[in-house]
C-alpha positions as CSV (number, residue, x, y, z in Angstrom):
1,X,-0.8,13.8,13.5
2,X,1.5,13.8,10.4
3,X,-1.1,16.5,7.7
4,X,1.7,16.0,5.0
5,X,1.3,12.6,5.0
6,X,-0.7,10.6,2.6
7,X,-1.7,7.3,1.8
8,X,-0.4,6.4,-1.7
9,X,-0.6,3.1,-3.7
10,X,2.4,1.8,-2.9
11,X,1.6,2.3,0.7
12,X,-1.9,1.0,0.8
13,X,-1.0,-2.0,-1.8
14,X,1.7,-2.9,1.0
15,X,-0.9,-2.8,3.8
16,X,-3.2,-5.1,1.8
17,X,0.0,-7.4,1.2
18,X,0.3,-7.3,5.1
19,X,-3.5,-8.2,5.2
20,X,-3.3,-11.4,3.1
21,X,-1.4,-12.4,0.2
22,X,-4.6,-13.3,-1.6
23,X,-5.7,-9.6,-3.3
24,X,-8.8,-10.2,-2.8
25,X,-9.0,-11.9,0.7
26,X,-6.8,-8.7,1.7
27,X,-9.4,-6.7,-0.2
28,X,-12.1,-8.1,2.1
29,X,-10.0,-8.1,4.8
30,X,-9.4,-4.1,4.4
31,X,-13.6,-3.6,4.1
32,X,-14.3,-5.9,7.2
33,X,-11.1,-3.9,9.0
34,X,-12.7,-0.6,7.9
35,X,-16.5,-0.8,8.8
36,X,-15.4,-2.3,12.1
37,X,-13.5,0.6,12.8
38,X,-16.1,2.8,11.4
39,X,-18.6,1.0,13.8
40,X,-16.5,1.6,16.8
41,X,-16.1,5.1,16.1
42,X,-19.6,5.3,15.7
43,X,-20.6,3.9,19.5
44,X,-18.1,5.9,21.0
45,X,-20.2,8.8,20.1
46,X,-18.0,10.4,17.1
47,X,-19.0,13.0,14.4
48,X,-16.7,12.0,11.9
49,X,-16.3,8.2,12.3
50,X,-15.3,7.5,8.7
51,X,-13.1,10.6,8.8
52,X,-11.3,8.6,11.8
53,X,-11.4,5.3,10.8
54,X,-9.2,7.0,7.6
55,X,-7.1,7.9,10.1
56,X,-6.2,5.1,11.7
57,X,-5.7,3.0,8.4
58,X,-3.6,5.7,7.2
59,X,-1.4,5.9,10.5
60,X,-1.0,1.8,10.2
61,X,0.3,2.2,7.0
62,X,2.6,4.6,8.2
63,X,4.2,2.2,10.6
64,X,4.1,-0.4,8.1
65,X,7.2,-1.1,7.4
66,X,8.5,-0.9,11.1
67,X,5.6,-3.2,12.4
68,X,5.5,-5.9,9.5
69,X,8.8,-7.4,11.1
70,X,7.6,-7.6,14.7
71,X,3.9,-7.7,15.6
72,X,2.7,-11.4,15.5
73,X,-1.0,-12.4,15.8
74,X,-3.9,-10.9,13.7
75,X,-3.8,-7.5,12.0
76,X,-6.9,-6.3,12.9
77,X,-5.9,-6.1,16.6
78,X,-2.9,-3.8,15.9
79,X,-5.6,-1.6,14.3
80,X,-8.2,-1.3,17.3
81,X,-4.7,-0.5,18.9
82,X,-4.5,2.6,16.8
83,X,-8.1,3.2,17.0
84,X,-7.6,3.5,20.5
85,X,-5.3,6.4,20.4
86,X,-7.2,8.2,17.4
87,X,-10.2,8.2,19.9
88,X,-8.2,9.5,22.5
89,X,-7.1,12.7,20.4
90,X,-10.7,13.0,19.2
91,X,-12.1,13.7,22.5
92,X,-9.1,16.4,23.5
93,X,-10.7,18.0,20.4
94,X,-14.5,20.0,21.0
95,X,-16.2,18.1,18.6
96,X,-18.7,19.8,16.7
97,X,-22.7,20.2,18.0
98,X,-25.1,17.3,17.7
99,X,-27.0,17.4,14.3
100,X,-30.1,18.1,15.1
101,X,-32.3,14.6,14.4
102,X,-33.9,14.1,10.6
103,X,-36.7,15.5,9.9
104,X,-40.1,13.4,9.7
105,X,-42.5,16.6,7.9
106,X,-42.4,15.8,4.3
107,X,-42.6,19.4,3.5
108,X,-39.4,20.0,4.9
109,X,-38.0,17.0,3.6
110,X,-39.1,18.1,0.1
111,X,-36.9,21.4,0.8
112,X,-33.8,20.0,1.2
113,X,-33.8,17.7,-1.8
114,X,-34.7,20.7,-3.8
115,X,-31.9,22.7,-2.3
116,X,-29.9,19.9,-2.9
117,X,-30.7,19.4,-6.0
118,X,-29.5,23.4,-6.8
119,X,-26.5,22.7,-4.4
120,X,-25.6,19.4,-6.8
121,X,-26.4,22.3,-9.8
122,X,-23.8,24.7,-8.7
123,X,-21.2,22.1,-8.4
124,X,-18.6,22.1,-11.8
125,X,-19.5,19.3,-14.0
126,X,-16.6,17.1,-13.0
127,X,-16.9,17.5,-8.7
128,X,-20.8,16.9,-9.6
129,X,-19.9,13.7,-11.5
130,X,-17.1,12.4,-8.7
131,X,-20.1,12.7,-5.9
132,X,-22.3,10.9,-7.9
133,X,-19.9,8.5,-8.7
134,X,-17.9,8.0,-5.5
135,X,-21.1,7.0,-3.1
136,X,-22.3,4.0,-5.5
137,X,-22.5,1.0,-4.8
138,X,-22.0,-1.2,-1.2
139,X,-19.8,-3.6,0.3
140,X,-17.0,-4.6,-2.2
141,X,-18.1,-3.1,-5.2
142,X,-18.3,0.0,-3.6
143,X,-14.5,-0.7,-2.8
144,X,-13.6,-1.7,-6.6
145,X,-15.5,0.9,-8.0
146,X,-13.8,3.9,-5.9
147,X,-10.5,2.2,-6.7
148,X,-12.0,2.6,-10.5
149,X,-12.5,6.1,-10.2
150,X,-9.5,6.8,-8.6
151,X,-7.4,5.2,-11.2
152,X,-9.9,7.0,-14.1
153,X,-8.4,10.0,-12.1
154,X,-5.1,9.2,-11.9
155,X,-4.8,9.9,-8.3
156,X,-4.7,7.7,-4.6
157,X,-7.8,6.3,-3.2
158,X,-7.2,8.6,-0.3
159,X,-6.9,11.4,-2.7
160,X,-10.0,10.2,-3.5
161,X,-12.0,10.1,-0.5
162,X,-10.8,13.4,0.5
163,X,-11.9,15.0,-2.5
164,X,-15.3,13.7,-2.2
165,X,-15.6,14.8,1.2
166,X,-14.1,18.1,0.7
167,X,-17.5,18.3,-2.2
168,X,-19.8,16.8,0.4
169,X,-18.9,19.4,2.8
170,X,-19.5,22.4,0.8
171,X,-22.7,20.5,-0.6
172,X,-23.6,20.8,3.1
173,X,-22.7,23.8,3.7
174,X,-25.0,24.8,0.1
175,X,-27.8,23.0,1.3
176,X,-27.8,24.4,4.9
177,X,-27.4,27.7,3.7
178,X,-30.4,27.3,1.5
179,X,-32.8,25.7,3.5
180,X,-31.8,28.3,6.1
181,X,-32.7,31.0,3.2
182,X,-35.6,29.3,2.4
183,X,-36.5,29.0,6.0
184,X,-36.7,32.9,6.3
């Protein structure tokens, strides 16, 4: 797995090219392509199934420009391809513990939106903003308004999505912490 590697918008405007030459048929194309993956990712028992659905999209258009030329039939197939071998590295990895199931006492539920609600305090004004932002929103507007923000930004939807999760992760690790604290 290439780390130095990102997907820029010259790279992911050539995948959706190689999608459809319609923008936004390719547009729909990418979402449908994306939750599927997601989806699969999900049944197979992953953690992180958005994480590795990135994954493969990114390592597709990667290979881009060696498998415009070649591979005949649908695109989606190519990417269940990939998918394949993404799930394979996965499980040589020890994937992290089960999360233990949501909680159904309202008193404890009550507790972690007040620690996330310090957690989301704590955050600078701009990461607390780009959260916020970033998870509006469903289906294709979801899609046009994270391609929004990342342009507001002036950086790669990837570079997007990583950011945000990079945030939701130490929001995590806040709110664990706290209710952990609180816990006590």
């Amino acid at each position: 797995m290439k780390k130095d590697w990102a997907l820029v918008k010259e790279s992911f405007d050539a995948l959706l090219a190689w999608l459809d030459s319609d923008p936004e048929i390719a547009a729909c194309k990418y979402e449908v392509i994306r939750s599927r993956l997601i989806k699969i990712f999900v049944c197979r028992g992953c953690h992180e199934p958005e994480d590795l659905a990135d994954e493969t999209i990114d390592r597709v258009a990667r290979k881009l420009d060696e498998i415009r030329t070649t591979f005949t039939g649908e695109p989606i197939r190519y990417f269940y391809g990939v998918a394949n071998k993404v799930h394979l590295e996965y499980l040589r990895r020890k994937p992290p513990p089960v999360p233990p199931p949501p909680s159904t006492n309202s008193a404890e539920i009550e507790r972690e939106y007040d620690c996330l609600e310090r957690c989301m305090q704590h955050l600078a004004a701009g990461n607390r903003e780009l959260v916020l932002q970033y998870y509006q929103e469903d289906k294709q507007a979801k899609i046009e308004n994270r391609q929004r923000l990342a342009d507001r930004l002036g950086i790669a939807v990837n570079a997007l999505r990583i950011r945000a999760c990079r945030i939701r992760a130490s929001l995590l690790a806040c709110v664990q912490e706290c209710i952990d604290g609180v816990a006590v």
